[in-house]
N, C-alpha and C positions, 0 to 999 in steps of 0.2 A: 324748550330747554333740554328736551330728552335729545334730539336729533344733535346737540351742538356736545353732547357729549359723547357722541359714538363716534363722531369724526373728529372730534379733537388729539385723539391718541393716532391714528391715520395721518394726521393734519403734521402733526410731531417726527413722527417716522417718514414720513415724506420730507418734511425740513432737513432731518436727520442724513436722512440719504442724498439729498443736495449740498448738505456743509462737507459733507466725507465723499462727494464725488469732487469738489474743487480743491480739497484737503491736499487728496490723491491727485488731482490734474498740476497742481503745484509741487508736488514733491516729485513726479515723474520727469517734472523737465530737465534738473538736474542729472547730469551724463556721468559716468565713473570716468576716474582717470589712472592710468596706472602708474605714471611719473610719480612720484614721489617728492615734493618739493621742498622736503626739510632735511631729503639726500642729499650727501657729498657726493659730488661731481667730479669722479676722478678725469674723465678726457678734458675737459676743461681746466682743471687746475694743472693736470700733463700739458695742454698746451700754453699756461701761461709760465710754467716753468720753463719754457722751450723759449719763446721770446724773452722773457729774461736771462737766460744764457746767450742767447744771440747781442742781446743789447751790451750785455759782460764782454762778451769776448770782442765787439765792434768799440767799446771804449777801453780797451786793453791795446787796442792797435790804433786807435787814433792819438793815446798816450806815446806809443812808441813813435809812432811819425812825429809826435809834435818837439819829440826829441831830440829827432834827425834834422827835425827844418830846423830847428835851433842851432844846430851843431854844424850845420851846411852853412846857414848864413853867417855863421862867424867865420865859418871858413871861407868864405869868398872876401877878396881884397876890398876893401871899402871905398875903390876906383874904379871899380869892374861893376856898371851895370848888368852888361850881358849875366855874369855871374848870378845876379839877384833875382831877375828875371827868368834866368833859363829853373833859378831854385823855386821860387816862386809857382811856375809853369808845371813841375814836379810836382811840388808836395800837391796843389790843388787837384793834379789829376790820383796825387795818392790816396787823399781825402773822399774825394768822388766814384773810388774803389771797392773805398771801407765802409762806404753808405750804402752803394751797393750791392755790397757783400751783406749786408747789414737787411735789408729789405728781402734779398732773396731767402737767407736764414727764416726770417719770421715768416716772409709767405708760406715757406715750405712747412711750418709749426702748427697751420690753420689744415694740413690735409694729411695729418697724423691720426692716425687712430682705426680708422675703416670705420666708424659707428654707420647705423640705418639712417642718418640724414632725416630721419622724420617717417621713413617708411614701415 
């Protein structure tokens, strides 16, 4: 009984130092990060301001076309196909202007800023 007591304190400290080596092997894994993730994001809310201006300003002028196409088809004689047609032929390619005008705005809103992209 005398031997079971000299290594029992040995026995303890060696436990000791296996719970606090995996203690430390699990807290090590964890990486620091420097992002900040409860930051505001100012290039990101810049560029969603950016495509909201673009999407503004694209139904500002699809308003104003659809007022033209209005305004053109009453004015064309209500005997004159060609007339409706050749308007018709217009506004859609004016529509298909303003969409593209529309797409190019926003693409251009995504390569704003210069940020490190990750690097």
């Amino acid at each position: 009984m005398h031997d079971l007591d000299k290594r029992s304190p040995r026995v303890r400290w060696v436990l000791f130092g296996l719970a606090a080596a995996a203690l430390a092997a699990t807290l090590v894994t964890c990486k620091s990060v420097t992002d900040d993730a409860l930051a505001p994001r100012e290039p990101a809310t810049l560029a969603a301001n950016c495509v909201s201006e673009c999407a503004h300003a694209a139904n500002d002028a699809m308003r104003i076309e659809s007022d033209l196409h209005v305004a053109n088809e009453h004015a064309c004689d209500s005997g004159d196909p060609k007339c409706h047609q050749a308007e018709a032929a217009r506004h859609q390619a004016a529509v298909d202007r303003i969409q593209d005008q529309r797409k190019a705005c926003q693409n251009n809103c995504h390569h704003q800023g210069g940020g490190s992209g990750g690097r």
